[in-house]
Structures are given as structure tokens and as C-alpha cells.
C-alpha positions in Angstrom: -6.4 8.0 -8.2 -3.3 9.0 -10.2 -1.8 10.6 -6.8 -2.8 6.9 -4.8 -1.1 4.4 -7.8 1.7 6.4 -7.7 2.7 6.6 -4.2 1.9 2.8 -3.6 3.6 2.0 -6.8 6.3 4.0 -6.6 6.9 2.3 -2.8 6.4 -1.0 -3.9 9.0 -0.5 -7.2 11.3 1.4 -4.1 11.9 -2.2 -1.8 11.2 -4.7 -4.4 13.9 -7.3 -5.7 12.1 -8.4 -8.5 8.3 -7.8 -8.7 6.2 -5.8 -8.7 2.4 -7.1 -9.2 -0.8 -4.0 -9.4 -4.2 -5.6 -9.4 -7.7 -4.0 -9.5 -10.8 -6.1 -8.8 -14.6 -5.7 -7.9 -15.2 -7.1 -4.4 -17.8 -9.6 -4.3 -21.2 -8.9 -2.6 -20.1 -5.3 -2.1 -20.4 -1.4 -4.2 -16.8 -1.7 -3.7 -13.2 -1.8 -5.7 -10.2 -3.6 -4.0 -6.9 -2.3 -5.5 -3.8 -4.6 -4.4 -0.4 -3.7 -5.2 2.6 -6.3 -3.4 6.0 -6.6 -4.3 8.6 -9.4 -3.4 10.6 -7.3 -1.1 11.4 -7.3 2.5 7.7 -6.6 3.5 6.8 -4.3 6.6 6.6 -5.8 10.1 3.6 -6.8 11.4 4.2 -4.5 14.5 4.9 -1.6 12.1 2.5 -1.6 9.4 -0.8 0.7 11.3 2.3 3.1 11.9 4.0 3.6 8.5 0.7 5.2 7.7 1.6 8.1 9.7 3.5 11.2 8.9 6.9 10.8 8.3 7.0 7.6 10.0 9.0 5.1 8.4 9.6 0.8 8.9 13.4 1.4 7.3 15.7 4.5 6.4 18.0 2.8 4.5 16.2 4.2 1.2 15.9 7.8 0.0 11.9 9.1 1.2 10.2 11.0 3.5 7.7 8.6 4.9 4.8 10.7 3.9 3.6 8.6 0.4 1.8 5.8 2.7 0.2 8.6 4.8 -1.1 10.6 1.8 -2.4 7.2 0.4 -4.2 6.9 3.9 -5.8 10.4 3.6 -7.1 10.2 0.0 -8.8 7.0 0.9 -10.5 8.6 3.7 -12.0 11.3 1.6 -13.6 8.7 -0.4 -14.9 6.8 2.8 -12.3 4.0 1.8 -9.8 1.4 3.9 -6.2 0.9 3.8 -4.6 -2.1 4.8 -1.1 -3.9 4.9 0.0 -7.3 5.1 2.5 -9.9 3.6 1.6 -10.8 0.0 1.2 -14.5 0.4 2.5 -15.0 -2.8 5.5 -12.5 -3.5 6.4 -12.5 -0.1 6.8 -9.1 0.2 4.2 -6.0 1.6 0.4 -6.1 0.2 -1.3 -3.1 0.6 -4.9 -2.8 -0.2 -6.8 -0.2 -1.0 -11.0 -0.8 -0.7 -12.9 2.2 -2.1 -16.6 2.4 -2.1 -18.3 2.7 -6.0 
């Protein structure tokens, strides 16, 4: 869990302007925790955001990294039969990403 927070943390904190916002919340009707962590950066396009979970694959290079903290995320989700998703934080404005593990 430690390894997960801080890859998606340290990301978000990486392209953010401002904000930063971790939440962690039972999902309704389901065994399951959602863990949300958005920012109020430039966000990840749509086209862009199944592929920045790859190896080494990254939406921008203008920041130090190695594109390998998303895919890392990806894999220790999988081990815990979890799901990964991206979107735009309707709020911040910047990238969502949420993590659904199983309880």
C-alpha cells in the first residue's frame, strides 16, 4: 500500500499547480475500497491514459521520471485482484486516478 500511495502521490504532487486531494472511501454495495488521488494539473489525455500504465510509457517528458510509477501502481493492484482507472478530476481539473481493491 505504502509502495501504491507513493507512486500515485508522488505523480500527482509531480504535475500539480496547486492541489493535491488523497481520498479513501468504502464503495457502496460492494467488499471493496476506492482510493482517489487528483490533482489540479494538466491532467492526462483521454487517448493516453490505458497507455501511461505501461512500462516506461509516458503522456509528457518535460518532467524528470521514468514512466514506470503508474505501471508499478497497475501491477500491485492486479495482485490484489483490483482496478485502475484514469480520468479528469471533475473538480480540480486535473488527472483522477482510482484505485478499487477488493476487502
Amino acid at each position: 500500500l505504502m509502495e501504491l500511495c507513493g507512486n500515485l502521490i508522488d505523480n500527482a504532487c509531480k504535475w500539480a499547480r496547486t492541489r493535491v486531494r488523497v481520498q479513501a472511501a468504502p464503495v457502496k454495495g460492494e467488499a471493496a475500497l476506492e482510493l482517489r488521488v487528483e490533482d489540479d494539473g494538466p491532467g492526462i489525455p483521454a487517448d493516453q491514459r490505458a497507455a501511461v500504465l505501461g512500462r516506461g510509457v509516458r503522456a509528457d517528458s518535460t518532467l524528470p521520471g521514468q514512466g514506470i510509477g503508474l505501471a508499478v501502481v497497475r501491477d500491485i493492484v492486479a495482485v490484489y485482484g483490483g482496478a485502475v482507472s484514469i480520468d479528469q478530476s471533475p473538480e480540480l481539473g486535473g488527472a483522477r486516478v482510482r484505485v478499487r481493491l477488493p476487502v
